[in-house]
N, C-alpha and C positions, 0 to 999 in steps of 0.2 A: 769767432762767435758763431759762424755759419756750420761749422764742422760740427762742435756741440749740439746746437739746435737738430744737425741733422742725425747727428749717432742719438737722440733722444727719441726720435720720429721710427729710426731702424729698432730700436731696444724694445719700445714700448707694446708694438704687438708680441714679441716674444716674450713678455716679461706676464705678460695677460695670459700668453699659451700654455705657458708652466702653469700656471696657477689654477687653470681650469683640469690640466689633467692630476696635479697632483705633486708631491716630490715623490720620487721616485724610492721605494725600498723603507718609507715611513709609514706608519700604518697606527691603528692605538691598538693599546692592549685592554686585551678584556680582564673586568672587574674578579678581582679574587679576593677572598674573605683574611682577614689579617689576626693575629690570633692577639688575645686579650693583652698576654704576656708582653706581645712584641710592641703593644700599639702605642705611642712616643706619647697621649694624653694620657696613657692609666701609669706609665713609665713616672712624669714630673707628679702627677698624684700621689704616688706613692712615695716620693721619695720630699713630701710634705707633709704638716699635720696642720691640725686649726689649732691655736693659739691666741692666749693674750698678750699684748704687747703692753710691757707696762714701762712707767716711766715715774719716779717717786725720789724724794729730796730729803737725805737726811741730813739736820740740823742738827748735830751734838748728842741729846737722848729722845729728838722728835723726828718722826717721819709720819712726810703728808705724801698722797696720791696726784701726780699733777695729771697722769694721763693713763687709761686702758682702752685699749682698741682690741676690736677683732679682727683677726686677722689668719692667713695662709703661712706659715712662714717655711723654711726646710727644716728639716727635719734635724739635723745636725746643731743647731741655733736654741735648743729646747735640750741638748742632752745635759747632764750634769756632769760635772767634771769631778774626776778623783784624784788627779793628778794639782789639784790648787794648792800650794804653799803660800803663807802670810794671810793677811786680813781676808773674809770674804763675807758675801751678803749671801743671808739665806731665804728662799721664797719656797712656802708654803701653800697650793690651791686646795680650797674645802669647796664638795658641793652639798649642801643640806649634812652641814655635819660632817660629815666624811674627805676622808684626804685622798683628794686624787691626782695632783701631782705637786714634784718640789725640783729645784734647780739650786744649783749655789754659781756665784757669777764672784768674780774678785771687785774688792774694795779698795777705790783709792784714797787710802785714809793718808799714809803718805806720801809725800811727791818731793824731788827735787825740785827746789826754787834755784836759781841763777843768784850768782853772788851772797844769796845765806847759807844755800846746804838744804839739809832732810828738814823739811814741816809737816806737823801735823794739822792736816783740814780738817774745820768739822762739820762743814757745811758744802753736800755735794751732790750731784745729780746720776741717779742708776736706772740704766735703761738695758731692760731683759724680755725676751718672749717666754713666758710659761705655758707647758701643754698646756690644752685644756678640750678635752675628750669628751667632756660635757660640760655644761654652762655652770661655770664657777660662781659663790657669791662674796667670798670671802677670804683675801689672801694674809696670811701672817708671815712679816718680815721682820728678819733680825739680823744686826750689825755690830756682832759682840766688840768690834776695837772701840767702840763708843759708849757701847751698853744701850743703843736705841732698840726698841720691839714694837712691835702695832701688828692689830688686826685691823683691816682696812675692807671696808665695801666693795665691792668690783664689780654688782649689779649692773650699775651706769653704764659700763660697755656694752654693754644686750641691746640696752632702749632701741639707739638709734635701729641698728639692726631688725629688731622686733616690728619697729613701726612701720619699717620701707618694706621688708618681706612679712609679713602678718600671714602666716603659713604654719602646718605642725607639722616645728620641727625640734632638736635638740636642743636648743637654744633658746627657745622661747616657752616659756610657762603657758601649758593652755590656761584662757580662764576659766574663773569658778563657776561653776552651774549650782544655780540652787535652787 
């Protein structure tokens, strides 16, 4: 117990001396400018878009909208696919008329059940981000193994957004002056 106590009593002025002069051969470096290219935030920026996340239920020849958010997503998550064989869902973004983006995503209209074989659902839940490069108001989706279609509102994902940043920006409609 004594010997401890005592190697603490010998350590501690030493342990003090280093620290007032320094470590030895560590130094900082000076500030250098980083280029746009390199810099790791404009890096994951880039290699994201803004999108809506939708989430919608088709019943046979109905589809309803359970959910659109806004949201970051990657970039990868939003491309469309060419390579899809069998059923798939197609989504449509319109802003003011105009089509400014679509994705097709696969449909799981059939599925192996356990002890029967191949069924067909017709009742199921699709969950896709679509670009959306500007503030979308109106998606049209279609699920030809059913024959369901709809154009569907997508306003509703902005509000929230709109209300908490109330700023001009892409996304939010200035209001009307009159």
């Amino acid at each position: 117990m004594r010997k401890s106590i005592a190697a603490l009593a010998l350590a501690t002025p030493l342990l003090i001396g280093c620290g007032a002069h320094g470590t030895p051969g560590v130094r900082d470096i000076a500030p250098r400018p980083l280029a746009a290219a390199d810099d790791p935030i404009n890096v994951q920026a880039d290699a994201s878009v803004d999108a809506l996340v939708l989430v919608f239920t088709i019943d046979g020849a109905t589809i309803t909208l359970d959910q659109a958010t806004l949201a970051r997503v990657p970039r990868s998550s939003t491309r469309r696919s060419t390579e899809l064989t069998g059923d798939r869902v197609s989504v449509i973004g319109y802003s003011a008329g105009n089509r400014v983006s679509d994705i097709n995503v696969p449909d799981a209209v059939v599925k192996a059940q356990e002890g029967v074989g191949i069924v067909r659902t017709t009742r199921r839940q699709i969950r896709l981000a679509l670009a959306a490069p500007r503030a979308l108001d109106t998606i049209e989706v279609s699920a030809p193994a059913t024959g369901a279609t709809a154009r569907l509102d997508v306003r509703v994902a902005y509000a929230p957004y709109c209300k908490e940043y109330n700023r001009d920006n892409k996304y939010c409609p200035a209001p009307v002056q009159r």
